[in-house]
C-alpha positions in Angstrom: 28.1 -16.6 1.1 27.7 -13.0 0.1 26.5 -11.9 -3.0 25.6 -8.6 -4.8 22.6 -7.8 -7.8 23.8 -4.9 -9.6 20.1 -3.5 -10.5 19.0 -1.3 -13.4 19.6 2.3 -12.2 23.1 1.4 -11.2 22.1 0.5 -7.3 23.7 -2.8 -5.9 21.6 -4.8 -3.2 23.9 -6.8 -1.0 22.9 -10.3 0.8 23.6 -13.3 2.2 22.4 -16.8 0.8 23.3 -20.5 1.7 22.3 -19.6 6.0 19.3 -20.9 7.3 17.0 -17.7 7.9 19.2 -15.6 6.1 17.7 -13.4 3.3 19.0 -13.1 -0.5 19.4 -10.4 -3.0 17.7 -12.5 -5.9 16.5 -11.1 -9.1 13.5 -10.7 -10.4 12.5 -13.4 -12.8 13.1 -12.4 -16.2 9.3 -11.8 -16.8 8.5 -10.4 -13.6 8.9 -7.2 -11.3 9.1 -7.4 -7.4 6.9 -5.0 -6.0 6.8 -4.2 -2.3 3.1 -2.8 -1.1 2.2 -1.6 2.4 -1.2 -2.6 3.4 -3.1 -1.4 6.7 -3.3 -4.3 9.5 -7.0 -4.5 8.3 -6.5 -5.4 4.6 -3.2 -7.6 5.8 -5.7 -9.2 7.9 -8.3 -9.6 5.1 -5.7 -11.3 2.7 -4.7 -13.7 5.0 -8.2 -14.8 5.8 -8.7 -14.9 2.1 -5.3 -17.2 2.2 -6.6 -19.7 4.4 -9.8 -19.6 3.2 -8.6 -20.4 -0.8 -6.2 -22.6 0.6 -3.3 -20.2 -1.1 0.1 -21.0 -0.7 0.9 -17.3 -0.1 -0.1 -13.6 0.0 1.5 -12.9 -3.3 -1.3 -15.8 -4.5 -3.9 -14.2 -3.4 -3.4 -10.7 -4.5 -2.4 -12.3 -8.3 -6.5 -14.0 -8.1 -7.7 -11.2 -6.8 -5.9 -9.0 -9.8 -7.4 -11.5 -12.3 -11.0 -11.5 -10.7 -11.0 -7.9 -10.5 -9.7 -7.3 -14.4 -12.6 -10.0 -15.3 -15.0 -7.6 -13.4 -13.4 -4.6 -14.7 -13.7 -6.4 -19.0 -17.7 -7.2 -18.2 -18.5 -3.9 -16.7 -16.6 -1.7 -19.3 -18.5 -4.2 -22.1 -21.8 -2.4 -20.2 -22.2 -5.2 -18.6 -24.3 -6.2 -15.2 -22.5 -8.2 -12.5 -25.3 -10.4 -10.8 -24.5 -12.0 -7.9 -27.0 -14.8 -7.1 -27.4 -16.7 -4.0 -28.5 -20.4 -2.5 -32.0 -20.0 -2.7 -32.3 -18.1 -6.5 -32.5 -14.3 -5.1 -30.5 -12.2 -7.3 -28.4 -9.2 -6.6 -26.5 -6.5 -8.9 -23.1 -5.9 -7.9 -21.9 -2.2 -7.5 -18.2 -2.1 -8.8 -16.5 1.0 -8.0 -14.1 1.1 -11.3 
């Protein structure tokens, strides 16, 4: 089945729906906004270690935690805050954020 999405500056995206492997014009959800992001094959890599390593159902999973990690990061350190990051055995560490 075709099917068109008039978008917001008048531009009409065209596709197919209903075939196996096919790809669909859908619309945004009514909250949201599609964004497409080219990464370098090093930080593709990276996010899909982090994928299987968080057990994320997707890439678009793991940027979202990683944009609510880093804003939690960004809220302490603009409160003047100190990000210390402390490992097994009690030694303690400040963590340089580049914000």
């Amino acid at each position: 089945m075709l099917s068109a999405l008039k978008t917001g500056d008048g531009a009409v995206a065209r596709g197919t729906s209903g075939e196996s492997g096919a790809r669909s014009a859908k619309p945004a959800k009514a909250n949201g906004t599609r964004l497409n992001i080219t990464f370098s094959k090093t930080l593709l890599g990276r996010l899909e270690e982090l994928q299987q390593e968080t057990h994320a159902s997707t890439l678009a999973e793991v940027f979202r935690n990683a944009l609510v990690a880093y804003g939690a990061l960004h809220a302490y350190h603009k409160d003047g805050c100190e990000i210390i990051v402390r490992d097994q055995n009690g030694k303690e560490k400040v963590l340089t954020l580049f914000l």
